[in-house]
C-alpha positions, 0 to 999 in steps of 0.5 A: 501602185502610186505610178498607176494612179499617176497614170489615170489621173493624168487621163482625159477624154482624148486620151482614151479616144486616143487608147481606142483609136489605136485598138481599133487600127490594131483590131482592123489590122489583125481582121484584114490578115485573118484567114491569110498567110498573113497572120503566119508571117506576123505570128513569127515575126514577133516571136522572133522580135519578143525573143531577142528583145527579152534575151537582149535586155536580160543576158549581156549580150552586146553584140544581141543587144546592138543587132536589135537595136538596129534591126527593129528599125529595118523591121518597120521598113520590111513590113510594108514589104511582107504584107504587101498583098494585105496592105495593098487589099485594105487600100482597094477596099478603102478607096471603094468606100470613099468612091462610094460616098463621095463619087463626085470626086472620082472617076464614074464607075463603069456600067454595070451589068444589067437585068439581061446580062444576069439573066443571061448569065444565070440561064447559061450556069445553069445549062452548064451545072445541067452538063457538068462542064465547068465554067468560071465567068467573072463580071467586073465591077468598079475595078477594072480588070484589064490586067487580067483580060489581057492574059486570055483571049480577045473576044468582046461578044455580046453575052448570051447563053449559046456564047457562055455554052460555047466558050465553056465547052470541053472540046473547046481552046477557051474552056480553061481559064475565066470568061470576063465580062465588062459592060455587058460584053464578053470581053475576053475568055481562057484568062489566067487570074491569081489563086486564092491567098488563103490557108484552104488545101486543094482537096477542098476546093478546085482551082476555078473556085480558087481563081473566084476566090483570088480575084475577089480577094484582089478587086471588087468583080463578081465570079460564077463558078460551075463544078465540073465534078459536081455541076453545082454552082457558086459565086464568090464576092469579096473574098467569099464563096457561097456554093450550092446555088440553084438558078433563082439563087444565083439570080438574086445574088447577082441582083444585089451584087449589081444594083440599078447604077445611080451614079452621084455627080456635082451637076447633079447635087448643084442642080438639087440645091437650086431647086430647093433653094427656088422652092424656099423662096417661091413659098415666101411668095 
């Protein structure tokens, strides 16, 4: 009881600034590898480290004992190997947050797509759900997508609908794999892209939406999904899906996905400060 009191007088504002911000990275830490095959690794990782910590400290065991002193420490270096795939999607995410608020710092993002390739986009899913061909089609965003383009067939065709329709026929070589679509220009079709990551069986979902899934997962691109069972629509962002959509849905969706592009850029904030700072003084005048 004394140590504890001895304990929170000696406790201030940093520290419990400090307490928070350690619960808060443990916290984020834990909400990345939700849902992944992450969270069974780590589950059995401190199984196994609590085990042999308690067995260690409670029985002589010397040879334990010295085996886990020098394993924690080999451990810390192993786990930037074992969630590899989570660690490397928090960067991602990370570095489109900075990109976002200080843009000026990093390279411009590609040009997006615009009203017409949506609306290209969208009459094309929706004479495919019509037909029940199914049909994958990734827009890219500010991640480039190069790794997988390379995987399918070159094509860099200007989007329509009779193009989309064409490429996502069944009597066609491209209808298996994903159409990419970059600067609004189909740049590539029949790529391979990874699966998902996470715990959802194959009986839940095909492995189109598995593939949206994936690639969300792994970048920032926007991808349509056509069931070929179903003829029903979905679109998957960040490691989402939203299923069920009809055209107006799917197009309202995808509007928001991509926003009219404004890029920020040092020219740009220069030259609104010189007009600030001119106004200020022509006032004075």
């Amino acid at each position: 009881m004394v140590e504890i009191t001895w304990y929170f007088e000696r406790l201030d504002w940093w520290s419990v600034l400090d307490i928070l911000l350690v619960a808060l990275t443990f916290y984020w830490l834990l909400h990345l590898i939700r849902g992944t095959q992450g969270i069974q690794l780590l589950r059995g990782a401190v199984i196994l480290v609590v085990v042999m910590v308690l067995t260690a400290s409670m029985l002589p065991f010397r040879a334990l004992s010295w085996l886990v002193e020098k394993g924690l420490p080999a451990l810390l270096v192993a786990i930037p190997v074992i969630f590899q795939p989570e660690l490397r999607r928090a960067l991602e995410r990370l570095g489109r947050t900075v990109g976002n608020t200080g843009a000026y710092l990093t390279p411009l993002p590609r040009q997006w797509a615009n009203v017409d390739v949506i609306d290209r986009v969208c009459t094309a899913c929706v004479r495919l759900s019509e037909r029940h061909h199914g049909a994958l089609i990734v827009l890219e965003r500010s991640t480039g997508l190069e790794g997988y383009t390379e995987t399918g067939v070159q094509l860099d065709s200007r989007v329509t609908p009779e193009l989309l329709l064409t490429i996502f026929s069944p009597n066609t070589a491209l209808h298996d794999g994903a159409a990419m679509i970059r600067n609004g220009r189909v740049v590539a079709a029949a790529c391979v892209l990874p699966l998902a990551g996470g715990t959802m069986s194959d009986s839940q979902v095909g492995l189109r939406h598995r593939a949206a899934i994936g690639v969300t997962e792994q970048t920032d691109a926007v991808a349509v999904v056509v069931s070929e069972e179903t003829g029903s629509i979905s679109v998957a962002r960040n490691g989402r899906m939203i299923r069920r959509l009809d055209g107006r849905r799917l197009r309202k969706i995808l509007q928001a996905s991509y926003p009219a592009p404004r890029p920020p850029s040092l020219s740009r904030w220069v030259r609104n400060v010189r007009e600030r700072v001119e106004g200020v003084f022509s006032n004075r005048r």
